[in-house]
Every structure is written in C-alpha cells, then in structure tokens.
C-alpha positions in Angstrom: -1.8 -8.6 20.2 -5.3 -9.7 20.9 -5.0 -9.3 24.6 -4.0 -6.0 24.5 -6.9 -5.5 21.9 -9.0 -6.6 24.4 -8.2 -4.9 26.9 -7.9 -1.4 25.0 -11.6 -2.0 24.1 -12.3 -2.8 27.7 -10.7 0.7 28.9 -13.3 2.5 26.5 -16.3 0.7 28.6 -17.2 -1.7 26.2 -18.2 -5.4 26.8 -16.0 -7.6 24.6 -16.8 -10.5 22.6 -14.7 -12.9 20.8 -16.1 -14.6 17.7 -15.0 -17.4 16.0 -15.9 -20.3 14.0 -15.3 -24.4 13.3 -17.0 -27.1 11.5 -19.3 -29.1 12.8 -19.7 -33.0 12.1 -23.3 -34.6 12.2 -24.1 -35.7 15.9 -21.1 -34.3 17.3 -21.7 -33.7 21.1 -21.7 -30.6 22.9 -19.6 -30.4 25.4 -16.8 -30.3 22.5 -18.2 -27.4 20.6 -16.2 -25.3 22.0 -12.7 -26.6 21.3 -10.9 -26.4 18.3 -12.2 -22.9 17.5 -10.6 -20.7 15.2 -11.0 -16.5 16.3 -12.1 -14.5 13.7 -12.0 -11.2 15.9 -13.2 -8.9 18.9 -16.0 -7.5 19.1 -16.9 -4.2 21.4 -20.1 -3.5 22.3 -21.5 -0.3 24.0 -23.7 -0.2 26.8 -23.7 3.1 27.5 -25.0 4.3 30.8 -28.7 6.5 30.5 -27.7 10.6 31.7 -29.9 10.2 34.5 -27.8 7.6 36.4 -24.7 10.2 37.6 -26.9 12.6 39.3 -28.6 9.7 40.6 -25.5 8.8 42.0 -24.7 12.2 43.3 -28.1 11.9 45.3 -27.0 8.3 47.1 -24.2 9.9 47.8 -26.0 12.6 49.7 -27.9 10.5 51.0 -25.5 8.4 52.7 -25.9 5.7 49.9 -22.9 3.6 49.0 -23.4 2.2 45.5 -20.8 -0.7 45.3 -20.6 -2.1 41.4 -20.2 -5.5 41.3 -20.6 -7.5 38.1 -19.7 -10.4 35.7 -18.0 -7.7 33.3 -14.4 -7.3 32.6 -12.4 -5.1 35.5 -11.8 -2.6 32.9 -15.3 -2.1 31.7 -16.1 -2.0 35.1 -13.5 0.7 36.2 -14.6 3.0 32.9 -18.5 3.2 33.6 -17.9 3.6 37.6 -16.0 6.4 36.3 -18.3 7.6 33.4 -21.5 7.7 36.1 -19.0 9.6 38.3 -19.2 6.7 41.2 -15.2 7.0 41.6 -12.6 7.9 40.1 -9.6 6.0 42.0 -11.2 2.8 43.6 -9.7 -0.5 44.7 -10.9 -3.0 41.8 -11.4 -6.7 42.7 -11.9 -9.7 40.7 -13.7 -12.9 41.2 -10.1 -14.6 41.7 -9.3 -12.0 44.4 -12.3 -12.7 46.4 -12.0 -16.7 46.3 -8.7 -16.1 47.8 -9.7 -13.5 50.3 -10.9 -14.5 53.6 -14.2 -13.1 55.5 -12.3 -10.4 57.5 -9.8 -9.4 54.6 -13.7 -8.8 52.9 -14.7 -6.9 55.5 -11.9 -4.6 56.3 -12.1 -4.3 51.4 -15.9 -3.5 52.4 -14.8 -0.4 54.5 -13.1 1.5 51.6 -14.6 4.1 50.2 -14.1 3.1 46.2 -14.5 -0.7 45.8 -15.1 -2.3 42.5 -16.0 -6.2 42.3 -15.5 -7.4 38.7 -15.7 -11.4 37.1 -17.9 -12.4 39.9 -19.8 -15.6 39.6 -23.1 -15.9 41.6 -21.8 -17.3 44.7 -19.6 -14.5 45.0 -22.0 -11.9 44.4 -24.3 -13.3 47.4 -20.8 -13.4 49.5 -20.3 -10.2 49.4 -24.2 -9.1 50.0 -23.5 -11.4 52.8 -21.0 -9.7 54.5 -22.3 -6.4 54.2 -25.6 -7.9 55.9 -23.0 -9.3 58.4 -21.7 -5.2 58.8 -24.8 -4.2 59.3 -25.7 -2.9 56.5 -29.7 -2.6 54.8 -28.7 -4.3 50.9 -30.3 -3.5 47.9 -29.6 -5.5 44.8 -30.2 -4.7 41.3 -29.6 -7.9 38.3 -31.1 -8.5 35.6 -29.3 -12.2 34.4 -30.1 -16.0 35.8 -26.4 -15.3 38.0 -27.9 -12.4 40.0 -30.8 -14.2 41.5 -29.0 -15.7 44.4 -27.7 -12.6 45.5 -31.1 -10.5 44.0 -33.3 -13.4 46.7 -30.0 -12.8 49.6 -30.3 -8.9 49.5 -33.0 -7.2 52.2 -34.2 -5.7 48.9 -34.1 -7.4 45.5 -34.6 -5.4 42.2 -34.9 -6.7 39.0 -34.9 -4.9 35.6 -38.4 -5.7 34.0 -37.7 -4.9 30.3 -34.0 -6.7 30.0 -34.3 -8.8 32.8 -34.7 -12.8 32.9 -37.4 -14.7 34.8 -35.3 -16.4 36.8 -34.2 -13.1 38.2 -37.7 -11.5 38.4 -39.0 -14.3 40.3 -36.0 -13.7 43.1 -36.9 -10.4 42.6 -38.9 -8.0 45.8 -39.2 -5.4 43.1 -39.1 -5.2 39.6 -38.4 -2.0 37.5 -40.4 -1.8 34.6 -37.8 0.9 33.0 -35.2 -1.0 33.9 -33.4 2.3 35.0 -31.2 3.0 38.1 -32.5 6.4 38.7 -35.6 5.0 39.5 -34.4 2.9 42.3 -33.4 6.2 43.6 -36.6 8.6 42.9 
C-alpha cells in the first residue's frame, strides 16, 4: 500500500511528499487544518546530487575527513545518496527516535563507526551530535541550509551555509556562506 509506496520512492533517493486536500469553512482556525485530510497521492521529488560532490568525497577521505550525513530526510533517501556520492555503501543508519533513546556514551562509542548515517533529526539533535563530536575532540564543520540547522550551523567550530538555497535564519548562524551552494567547494 501507501507505505510501501513510500518507502520504494525513498530507496530511489527521492524526498517524498504527500498531498492531499479538505474543505475549508470561513474562519476556521489553524491549528485544525491539518486534520480531516483526505490523500490524493505521493509525490517523489529528485534532488540529485551535483558530479562534483563524489570526488569531493574521495578527497575528505584522503584527507582524513569524515563526512557524517545527518539530515531531516527519510533514512532511505538518506542511505541512497550516501551511497550515490559514494560516502558508504554499508553504514549504521540512525533515526531521530534512535538518538532520543540513546544515551551520551552509547553516541559516542555510534560516533566511532566508520559508516554512520543520522536520518529524521530535529534541530536539537543535530547540535547533540555536533556536541559530542566536539566532546571527542573533534574540529566540526557544518553545512544547512533550512531554519532547523542553525542551532547546530552556530554550535559547529565552523558553520556553512548555502547562499543561493539557504534561509536567513541559517545564514545569520552561519561563519561562512557558500554562494554556490555546493559541497565541493567546502572542500577546494
């Protein structure tokens, strides 16, 4: 059914939408917009990551440079592009829900593997885990674009923000901004 929809759309590194629809009386308040809805479908939407970002990767790598993807997107999606970008191919993938029930040394000993995915993170999870890799000793650079990633973007010993997609909010917790919005920048 639908779930399985959604997650077969999510295995082809797509970012999933639902859409669906319900009338709307005159004055009605807002926090009950979204109840009562009726799904007209899924929607998949393609984000597909620029050619220049695997060999970018390749080049952290080399260098020492663990990139560590951790994001608001489904674990699927996730798992896909880490493995499109050629980041890793068999990695430990963790959700929000895993992390909230995790505590700070089962993170850090999770921190020490060498594929690690963090999927359906909310902001205060995404600075928790800049956290503790600060508490491991570890230099963090963070890249965001979205209003969630400025805790972490402002936590981080380096904060990058995308220029051309990103919002304010995160510019402004920002140390740098890139103005093409492009990973393999970060790395030239």
């Amino acid at each position: 059914g639908l779930r399985a929809a959604e997650l077969e759309l999510a295995r082809q590194g797509l970012r999933v939408l639902a859409l669906a629809t319900r009338g709307v009386a005159e004055g009605e308040r807002r926090e009950h917009l979204e109840q009562g809805l009726t799904l007209l479908g899924l929607v998949g939407l393609e984000d597909p990551p620029r050619p220049e970002v695997a060999p970018a990767i390749q080049t952290c790598r080399e260098a020492g440079i663990k990139v560590i993807i951790v994001t608001g997107d489904h674990p699927h999606t996730a798992l896909a592009i880490a493995r499109e970008i050629g980041l890793c191919q068999s990695p430990t993938v963790l959700t929000g829900e895993d992390l909230q029930r995790m505590s700070a040394t089962q993170l850090q000993l999770k921190l020490d593997l060498p594929e690690i995915i963090f999927a359906r993170l909310r902001a205060d999870q995404k600075m928790r885990i800049v956290s503790a890799l600060q508490k491991k000793g570890h230099v963090v650079a963070v890249t965001g674009d979205g209003v969630n990633d400025a805790p972490a973007l402002r936590k981080a010993d380096i904060g990058i923000a995308m220029g051309l997609s990103g919002s304010d909010v995160a510019k402004e917790a920002a140390d740098m901004i890139l103005l093409d919005d492009n990973f393999a920048s970060i790395v030239y």
